[in-house]
C-alpha positions in Angstrom: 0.0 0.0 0.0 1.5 3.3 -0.8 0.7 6.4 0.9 1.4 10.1 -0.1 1.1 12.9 2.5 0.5 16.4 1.0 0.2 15.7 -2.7 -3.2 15.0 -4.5 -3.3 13.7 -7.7 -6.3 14.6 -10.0 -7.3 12.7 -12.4 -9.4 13.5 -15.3 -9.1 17.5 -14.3 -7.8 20.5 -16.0 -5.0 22.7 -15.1 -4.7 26.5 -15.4 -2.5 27.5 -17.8 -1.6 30.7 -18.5 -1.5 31.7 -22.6 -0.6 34.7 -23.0 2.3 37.0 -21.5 3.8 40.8 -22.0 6.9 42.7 -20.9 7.8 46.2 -21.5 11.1 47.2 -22.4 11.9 51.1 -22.8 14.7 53.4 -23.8 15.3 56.2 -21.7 16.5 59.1 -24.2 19.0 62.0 -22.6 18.1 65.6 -23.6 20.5 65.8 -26.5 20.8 70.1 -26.6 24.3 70.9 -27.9 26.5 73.0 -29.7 30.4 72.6 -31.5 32.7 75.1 -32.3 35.6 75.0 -34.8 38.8 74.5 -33.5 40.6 77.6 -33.2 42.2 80.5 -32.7 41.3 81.6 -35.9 43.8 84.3 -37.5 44.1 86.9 -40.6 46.8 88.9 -41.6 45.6 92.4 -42.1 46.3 93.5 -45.7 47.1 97.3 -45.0 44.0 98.6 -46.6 41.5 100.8 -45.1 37.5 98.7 -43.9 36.2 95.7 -43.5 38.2 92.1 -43.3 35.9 89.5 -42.9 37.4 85.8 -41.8 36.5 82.9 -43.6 32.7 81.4 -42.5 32.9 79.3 -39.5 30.7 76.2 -39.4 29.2 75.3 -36.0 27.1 72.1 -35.2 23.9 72.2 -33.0 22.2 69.3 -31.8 18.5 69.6 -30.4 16.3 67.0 -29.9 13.8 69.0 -27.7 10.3 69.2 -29.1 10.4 72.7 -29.2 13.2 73.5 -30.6 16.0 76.3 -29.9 17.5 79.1 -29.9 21.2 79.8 -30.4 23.0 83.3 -30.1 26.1 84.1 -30.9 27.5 87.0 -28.9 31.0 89.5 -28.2 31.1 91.7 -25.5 33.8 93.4 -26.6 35.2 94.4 -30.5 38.8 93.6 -31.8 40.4 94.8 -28.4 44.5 95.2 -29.0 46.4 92.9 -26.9 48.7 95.2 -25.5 47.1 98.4 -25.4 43.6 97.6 -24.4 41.7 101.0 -24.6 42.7 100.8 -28.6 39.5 98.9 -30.2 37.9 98.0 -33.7 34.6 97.5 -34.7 33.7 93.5 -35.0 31.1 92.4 -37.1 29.0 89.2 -37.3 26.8 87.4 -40.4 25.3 84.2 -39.8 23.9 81.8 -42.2 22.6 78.5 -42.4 24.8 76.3 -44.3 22.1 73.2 -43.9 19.7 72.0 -41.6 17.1 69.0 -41.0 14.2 69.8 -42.4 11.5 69.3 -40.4 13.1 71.6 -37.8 12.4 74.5 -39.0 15.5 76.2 -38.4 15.5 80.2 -39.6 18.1 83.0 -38.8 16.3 85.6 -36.9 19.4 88.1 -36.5 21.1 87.9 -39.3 23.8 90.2 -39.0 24.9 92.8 -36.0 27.9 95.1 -35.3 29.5 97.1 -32.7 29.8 100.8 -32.8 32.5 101.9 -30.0 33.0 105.1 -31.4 28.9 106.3 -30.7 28.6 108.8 -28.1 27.0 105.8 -26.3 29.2 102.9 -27.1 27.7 99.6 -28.1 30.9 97.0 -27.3 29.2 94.0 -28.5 27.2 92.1 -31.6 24.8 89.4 -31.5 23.3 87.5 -33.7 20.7 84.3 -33.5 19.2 81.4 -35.1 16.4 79.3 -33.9 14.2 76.1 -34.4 10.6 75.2 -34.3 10.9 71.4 -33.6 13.7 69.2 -33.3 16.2 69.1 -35.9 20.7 69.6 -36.1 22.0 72.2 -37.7 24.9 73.8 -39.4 25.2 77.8 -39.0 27.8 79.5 -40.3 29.0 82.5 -38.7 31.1 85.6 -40.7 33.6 87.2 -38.0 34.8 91.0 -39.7 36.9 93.5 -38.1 36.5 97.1 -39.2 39.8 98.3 -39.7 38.6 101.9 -40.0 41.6 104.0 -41.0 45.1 102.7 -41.8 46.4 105.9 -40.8 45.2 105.3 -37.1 45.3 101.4 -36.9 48.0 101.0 -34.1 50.7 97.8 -35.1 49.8 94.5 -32.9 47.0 91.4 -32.4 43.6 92.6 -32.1 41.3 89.9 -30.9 37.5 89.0 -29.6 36.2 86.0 -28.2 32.6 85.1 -29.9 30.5 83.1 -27.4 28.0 80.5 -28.7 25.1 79.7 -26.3 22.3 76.6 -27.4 19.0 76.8 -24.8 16.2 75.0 -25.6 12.9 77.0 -26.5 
């Protein structure tokens, strides 16, 4: 005779089975908002000649994958400065363009070009200009650095130089 504690047979019944099953998987996607500048300094020999000398277009990369889009300013705060005899200063000039975009962005230039005037009774040290998206989209701007050399006759010897700041934010 065999006995068995704690286990029942049944015979002739069903089991539940299970027949169906689901599992999620996701992706967790970083806010991607950046922006990449050439590498530089970037210089130019001055040709001796009275106005405007313009460096070669810069290309600068911006990444946004916010569903707004954004905004991205390129800045001075100061013109061509002198780098040893900082109270001598020349305009500085900025032109930007978009040299290609993603489409569906909807990326536009919405200052397209902007100077300093330090010679105004009220000074204005500084240019900006600004580009910006509707959606998400990359983009390559390209930005026009100029010095105006005014006069010859009064354009002291030596390195003038800016910084141009670029900022990405999302809209």
């Amino acid at each position: 005779m065999l006995v068995l504690l704690g286990l029942s047979i049944g015979i002739g019944s069903q089991t539940n089975a299970q027949t169906s099953a689901s599992l999620d998987f996701c992706v967790n996607v970083q806010n991607a908002l950046s922006i990449l500048s050439p590498n530089g300094p970037i210089s130019l020999n001055h040709d001796g000649t009275a106005g405007i000398k313009s460096f070669a277009p810069q290309t600068f990369s911006a990444v946004c994958n916010d569903g707004d889009g954004a905004t991205v300013t390129f800045g001075t705060i100061t013109g061509f400065v002198h780098n040893t005899l900082p109270l001598i200063a020349r305009d500085v000039q900025l032109d930007l363009s978009i040299a290609s975009s993603d489409t569906d962005a909807g990326w536009t230039v919405d200052v397209v070009s902007d100077e300093s005037n330090i010679t105004d009774l009220v000074p204005d040290l500084s240019a900006q200009v600004q580009a910006s998206s509707s959606g998400p989209g990359n983009v390559e701007l390209q930005l026009t650095v100029s010095m105006d050399s005014g006069s010859v006759a009064t354009l002291v010897p030596g390195t003038y130089c800016t910084t141009v700041y670029a900022t990405i934010t999302a809209n």
